[in-house]
C-alpha positions as CSV (number, residue, x, y, z in Angstrom):
1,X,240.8,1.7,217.6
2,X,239.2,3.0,214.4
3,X,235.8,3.5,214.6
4,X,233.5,3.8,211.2
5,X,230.9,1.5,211.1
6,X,228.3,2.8,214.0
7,X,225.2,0.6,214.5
8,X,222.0,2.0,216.3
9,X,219.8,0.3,218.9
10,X,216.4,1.6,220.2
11,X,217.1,3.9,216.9
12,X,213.3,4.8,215.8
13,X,212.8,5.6,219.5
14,X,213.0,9.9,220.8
15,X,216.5,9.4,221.6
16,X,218.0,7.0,219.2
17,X,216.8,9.4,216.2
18,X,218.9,11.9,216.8
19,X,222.2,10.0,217.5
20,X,221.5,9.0,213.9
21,X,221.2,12.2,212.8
22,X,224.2,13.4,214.6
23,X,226.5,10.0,213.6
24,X,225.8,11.3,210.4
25,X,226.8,14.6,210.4
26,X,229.9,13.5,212.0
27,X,230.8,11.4,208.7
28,X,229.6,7.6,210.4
29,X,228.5,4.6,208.1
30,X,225.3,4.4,210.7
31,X,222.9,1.1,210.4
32,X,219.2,1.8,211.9
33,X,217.7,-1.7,213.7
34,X,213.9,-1.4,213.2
35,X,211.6,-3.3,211.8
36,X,210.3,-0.3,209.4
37,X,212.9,1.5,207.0
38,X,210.0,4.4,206.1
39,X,210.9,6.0,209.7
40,X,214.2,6.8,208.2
41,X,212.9,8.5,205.2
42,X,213.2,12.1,206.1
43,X,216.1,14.4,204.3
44,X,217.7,14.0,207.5
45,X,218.6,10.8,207.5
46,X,219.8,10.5,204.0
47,X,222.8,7.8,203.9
48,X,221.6,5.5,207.2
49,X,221.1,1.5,206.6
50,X,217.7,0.4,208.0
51,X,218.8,-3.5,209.4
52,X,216.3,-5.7,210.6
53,X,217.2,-7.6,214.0
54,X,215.4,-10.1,216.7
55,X,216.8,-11.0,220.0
56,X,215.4,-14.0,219.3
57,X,216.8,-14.5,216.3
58,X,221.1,-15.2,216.8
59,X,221.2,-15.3,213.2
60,X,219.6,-12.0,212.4
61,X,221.8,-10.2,214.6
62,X,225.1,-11.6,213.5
63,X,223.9,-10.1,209.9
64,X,222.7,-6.9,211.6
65,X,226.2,-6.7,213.8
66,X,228.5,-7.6,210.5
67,X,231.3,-5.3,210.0
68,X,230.3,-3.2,212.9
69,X,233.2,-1.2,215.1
70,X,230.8,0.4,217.7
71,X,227.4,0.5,219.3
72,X,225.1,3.0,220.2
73,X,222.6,1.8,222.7
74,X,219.5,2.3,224.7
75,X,216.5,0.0,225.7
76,X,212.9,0.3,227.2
77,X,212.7,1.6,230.7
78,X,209.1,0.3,231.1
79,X,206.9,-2.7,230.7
80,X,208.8,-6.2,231.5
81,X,212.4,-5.4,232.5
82,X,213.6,-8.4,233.6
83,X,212.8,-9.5,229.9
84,X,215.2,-6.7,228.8
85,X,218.0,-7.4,231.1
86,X,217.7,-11.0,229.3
87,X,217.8,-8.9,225.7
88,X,220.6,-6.8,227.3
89,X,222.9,-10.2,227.6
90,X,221.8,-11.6,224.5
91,X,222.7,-8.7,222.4
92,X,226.3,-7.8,224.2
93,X,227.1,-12.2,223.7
94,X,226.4,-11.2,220.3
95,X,228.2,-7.4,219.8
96,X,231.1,-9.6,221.3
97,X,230.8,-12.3,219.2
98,X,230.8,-10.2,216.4
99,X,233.8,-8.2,217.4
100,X,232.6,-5.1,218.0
101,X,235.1,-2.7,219.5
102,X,233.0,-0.6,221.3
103,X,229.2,0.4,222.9
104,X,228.1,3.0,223.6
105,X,225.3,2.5,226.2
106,X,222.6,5.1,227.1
107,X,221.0,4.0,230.4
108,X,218.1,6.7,229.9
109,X,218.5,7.8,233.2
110,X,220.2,8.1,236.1
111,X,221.7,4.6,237.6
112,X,223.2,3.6,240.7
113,X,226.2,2.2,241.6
114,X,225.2,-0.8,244.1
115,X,221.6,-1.7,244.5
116,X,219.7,1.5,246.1
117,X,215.8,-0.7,246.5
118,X,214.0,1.4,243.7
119,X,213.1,-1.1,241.1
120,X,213.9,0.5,238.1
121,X,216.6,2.1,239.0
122,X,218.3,-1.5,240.0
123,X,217.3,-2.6,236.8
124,X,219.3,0.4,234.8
125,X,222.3,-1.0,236.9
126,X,221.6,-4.2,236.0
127,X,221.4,-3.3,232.1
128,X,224.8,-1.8,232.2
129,X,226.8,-4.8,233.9
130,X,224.9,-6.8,231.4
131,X,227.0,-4.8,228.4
132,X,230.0,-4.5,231.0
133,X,230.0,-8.1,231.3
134,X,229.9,-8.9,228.0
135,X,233.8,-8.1,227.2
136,X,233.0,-5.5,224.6
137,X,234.4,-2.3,225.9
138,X,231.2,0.2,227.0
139,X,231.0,3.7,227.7
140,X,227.9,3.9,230.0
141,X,225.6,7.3,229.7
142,X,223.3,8.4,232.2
143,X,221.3,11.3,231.5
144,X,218.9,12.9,234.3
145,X,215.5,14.1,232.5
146,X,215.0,15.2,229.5
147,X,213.6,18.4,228.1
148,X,211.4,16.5,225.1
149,X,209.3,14.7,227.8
150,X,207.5,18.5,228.1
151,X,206.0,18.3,224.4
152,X,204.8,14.3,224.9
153,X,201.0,14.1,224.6
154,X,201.0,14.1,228.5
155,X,202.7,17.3,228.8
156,X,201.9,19.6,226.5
157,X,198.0,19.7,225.7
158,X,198.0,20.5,229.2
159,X,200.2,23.6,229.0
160,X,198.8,24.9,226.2
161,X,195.3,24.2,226.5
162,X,195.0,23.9,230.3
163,X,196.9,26.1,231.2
164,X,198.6,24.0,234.0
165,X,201.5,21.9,234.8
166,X,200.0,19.0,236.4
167,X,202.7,16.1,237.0
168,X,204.1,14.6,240.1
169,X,207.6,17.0,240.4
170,X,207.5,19.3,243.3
171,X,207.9,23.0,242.9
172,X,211.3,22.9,244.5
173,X,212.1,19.8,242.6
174,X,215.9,20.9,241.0
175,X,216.9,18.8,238.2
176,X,219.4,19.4,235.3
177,X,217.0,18.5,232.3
178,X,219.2,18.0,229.0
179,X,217.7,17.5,225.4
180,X,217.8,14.5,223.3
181,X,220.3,16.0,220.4
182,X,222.8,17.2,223.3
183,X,222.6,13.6,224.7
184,X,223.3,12.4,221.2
185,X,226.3,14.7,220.9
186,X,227.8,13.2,224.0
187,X,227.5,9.6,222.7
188,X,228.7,10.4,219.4
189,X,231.6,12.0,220.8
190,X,232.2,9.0,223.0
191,X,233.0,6.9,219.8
192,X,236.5,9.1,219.7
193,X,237.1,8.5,223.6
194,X,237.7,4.7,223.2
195,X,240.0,5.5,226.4
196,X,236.6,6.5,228.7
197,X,235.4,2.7,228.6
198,X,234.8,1.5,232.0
199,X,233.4,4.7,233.0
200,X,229.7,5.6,234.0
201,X,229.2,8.8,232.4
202,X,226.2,11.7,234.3
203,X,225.4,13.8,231.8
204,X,222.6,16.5,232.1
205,X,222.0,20.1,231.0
206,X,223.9,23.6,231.1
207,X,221.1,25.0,234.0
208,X,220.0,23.6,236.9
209,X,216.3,24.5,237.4
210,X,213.6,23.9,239.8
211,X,210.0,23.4,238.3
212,X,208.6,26.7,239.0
213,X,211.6,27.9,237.0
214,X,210.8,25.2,234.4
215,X,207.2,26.7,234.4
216,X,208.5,30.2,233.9
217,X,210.4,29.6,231.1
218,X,207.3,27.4,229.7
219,X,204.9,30.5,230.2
220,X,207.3,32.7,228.3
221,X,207.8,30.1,225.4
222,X,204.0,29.6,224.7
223,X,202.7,33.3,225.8
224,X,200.2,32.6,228.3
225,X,200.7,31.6,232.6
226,X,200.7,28.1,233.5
227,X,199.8,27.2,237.2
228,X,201.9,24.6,238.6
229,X,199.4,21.5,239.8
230,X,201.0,18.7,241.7
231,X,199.9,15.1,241.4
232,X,200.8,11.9,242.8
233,X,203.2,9.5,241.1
234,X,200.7,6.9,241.4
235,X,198.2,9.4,239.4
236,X,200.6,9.3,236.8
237,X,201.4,6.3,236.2
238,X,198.2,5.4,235.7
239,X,197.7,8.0,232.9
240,X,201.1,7.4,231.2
241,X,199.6,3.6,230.8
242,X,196.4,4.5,230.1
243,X,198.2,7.1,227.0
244,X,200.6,4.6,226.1
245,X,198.3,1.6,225.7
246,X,195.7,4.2,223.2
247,X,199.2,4.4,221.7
248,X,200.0,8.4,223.0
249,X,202.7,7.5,225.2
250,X,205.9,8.8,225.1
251,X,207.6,5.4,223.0
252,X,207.8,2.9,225.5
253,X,206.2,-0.6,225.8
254,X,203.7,-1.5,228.9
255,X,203.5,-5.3,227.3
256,X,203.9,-7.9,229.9
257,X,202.9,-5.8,233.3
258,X,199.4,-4.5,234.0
259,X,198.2,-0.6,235.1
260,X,198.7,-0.9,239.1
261,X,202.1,-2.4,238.1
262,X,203.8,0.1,236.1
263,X,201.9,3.2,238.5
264,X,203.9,1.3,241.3
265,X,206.9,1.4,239.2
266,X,206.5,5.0,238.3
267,X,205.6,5.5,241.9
268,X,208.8,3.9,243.2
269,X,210.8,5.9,240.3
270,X,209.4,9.0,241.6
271,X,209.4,8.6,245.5
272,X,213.2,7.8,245.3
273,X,214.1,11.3,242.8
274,X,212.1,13.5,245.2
275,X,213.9,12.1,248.3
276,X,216.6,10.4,247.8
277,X,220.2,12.1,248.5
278,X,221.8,10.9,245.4
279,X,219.4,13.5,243.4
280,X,219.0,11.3,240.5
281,X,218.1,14.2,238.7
282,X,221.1,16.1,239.0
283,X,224.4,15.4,237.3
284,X,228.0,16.5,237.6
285,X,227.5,18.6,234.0
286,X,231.4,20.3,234.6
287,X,233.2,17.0,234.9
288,X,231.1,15.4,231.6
289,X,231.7,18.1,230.1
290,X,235.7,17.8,230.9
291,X,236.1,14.3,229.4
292,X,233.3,15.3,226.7
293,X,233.4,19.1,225.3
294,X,230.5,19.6,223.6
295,X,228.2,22.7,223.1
296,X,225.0,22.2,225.4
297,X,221.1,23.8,225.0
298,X,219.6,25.8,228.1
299,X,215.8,25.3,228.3
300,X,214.4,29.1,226.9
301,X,216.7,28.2,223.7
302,X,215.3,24.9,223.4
303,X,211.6,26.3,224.4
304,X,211.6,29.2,222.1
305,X,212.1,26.3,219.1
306,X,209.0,24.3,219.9
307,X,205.7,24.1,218.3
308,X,203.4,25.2,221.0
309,X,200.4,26.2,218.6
310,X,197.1,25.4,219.9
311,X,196.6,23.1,216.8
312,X,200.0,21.2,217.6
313,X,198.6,20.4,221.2
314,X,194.8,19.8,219.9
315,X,195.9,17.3,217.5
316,X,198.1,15.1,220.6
317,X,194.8,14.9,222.7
């Protein structure tokens, strides 16, 4: 299997931006789907082919998926996912279809292997036998949490501004938070591992770190204390609609479901991370990085390179 031609799916989205950027350093043909080729105008990625594609549309994604040898893939975790698991089947009929050799599918989160009775998470199982199904040959990603979500206009007006880290993860709360680039380096990589199809692939960060270690780091990064300040997963649920729909969310669509919806959903998400045994936010990092060697970020490195300026934060609010 010989593997050039690299198309990317949720590509304008926080994670699919820099799985661009790194296919492209690596020497990959890379096509963009999105619906607006100016996102794609920065220096860094000089070279990609914004394609236009509608899961509606057969037609437009048999021209999208023309000539293509592998997929890099990730889809909305929020608003109407039974809609999504429908895309999901559409667009693997079609990457088959089209002959594509390989995808490369980033779940956006941890997934389980059966049915656990958290919605969302069933769902992420569901998206990945969707591409399983299909009969292209999928490598399946499932990264824990990720760093960027702490410099999302929910996060990070508070840290600077407030002072305080008010979200729903316990102080004790251990999780293995990995960037977006070092997610991308792991699917990128993938595309030379044609041999790992089949497998369901954790993937989270070099540390493991509870949130007061989190807000430690934080506190260091942007030079003042932050006071940890636990909310309810209900409470923010409601405020990540409420951002999202004044278009300050984190990327992801609420269409189709209404506030006391998606806080349930979040609410489910979270109830299950904080008790569950399967620690959805923990991965087996030494056996990912076994199959997959590549060089991982700790938190203070990836800290120390953020804008945390008072302006930055200001202008999110």
């Amino acid at each position: 299997m010989s593997i050039k031609n690299v198309i990317v799916f949720g590509a304008t989205g926080l994670q699919g931006r820099p799985q661009i950027v790194e296919a492209l350093r690596q020497g990959y043909a890379v096509r963009a789907v999105s619906r607006r080729a100016d996102v794609f105008s920065a220096p860094e990625f000089k070279g990609v082919v914004p394609v236009q594609a509608d899961y509606n549309d057969p037609a437009s994604l048999d021209k999208a998926l023309a000539g293509v040898d592998a997929a890099l893939i990730q889809v909305p975790s929020a608003g109407n996912l039974e809609k999504t698991l429908e895309q999901c089947k559409v667009l693997g009929a079609a990457m088959k279809k089209a002959g594509v050799q390989l995808i490369v599918f980033n779940s956006s989160m941890w997934g389980p292997d059966e049915p656990c009775g958290a919605p969302i998470f069933d769902y992420v199982l569901k998206f990945e036998e969707a591409f399983r199904n299909s009969g292209v040959p999928t490598i399946v990603f499932r990264p824990t949490v990720f760093m960027q979500n702490l410099i999302e206009p929910f996060m990070k007006p508070m840290f600077v501004v407030e002072h305080v880290y008010r979200y729903c993860h316990k102080a004790d709360l251990a999780s293995d938070w990995i960037c977006h680039e070092d997610l991308a380096r792991f699917m990128v990589e993938a595309l030379k591992h044609p041999e790992l199809a089949g497998r369901k692939i954790g993937v989270g960060g070099p540390q493991r770190l509870t949130t007061l270690q989190v807000i430690e780091i934080l506190s260091e990064a942007i030079g003042h204390p932050i006071q940890h300040q636990y909310i309810t997963p209900t409470q923010l649920g409601q405020k990540v609609y409420d951002l999202t729909v004044q278009g300050q969310g984190t990327g992801g669509e609420v269409t189709g479901v209404s506030r006391d919806e998606f806080a349930a959903g979040i609410a489910s998400f979270y109830d299950f991370v904080h008790d569950s045994p399967l620690r959805p936010f923990q991965a087996d990092v030494k056996a990912a990085l076994a199959l997959l060697p590549v060089q991982l970020t700790d938190m203070r490195t990836w800290a120390k390179k953020q804008d945390w300026s008072l302006k930055s934060a200001r202008d999110q609010i």
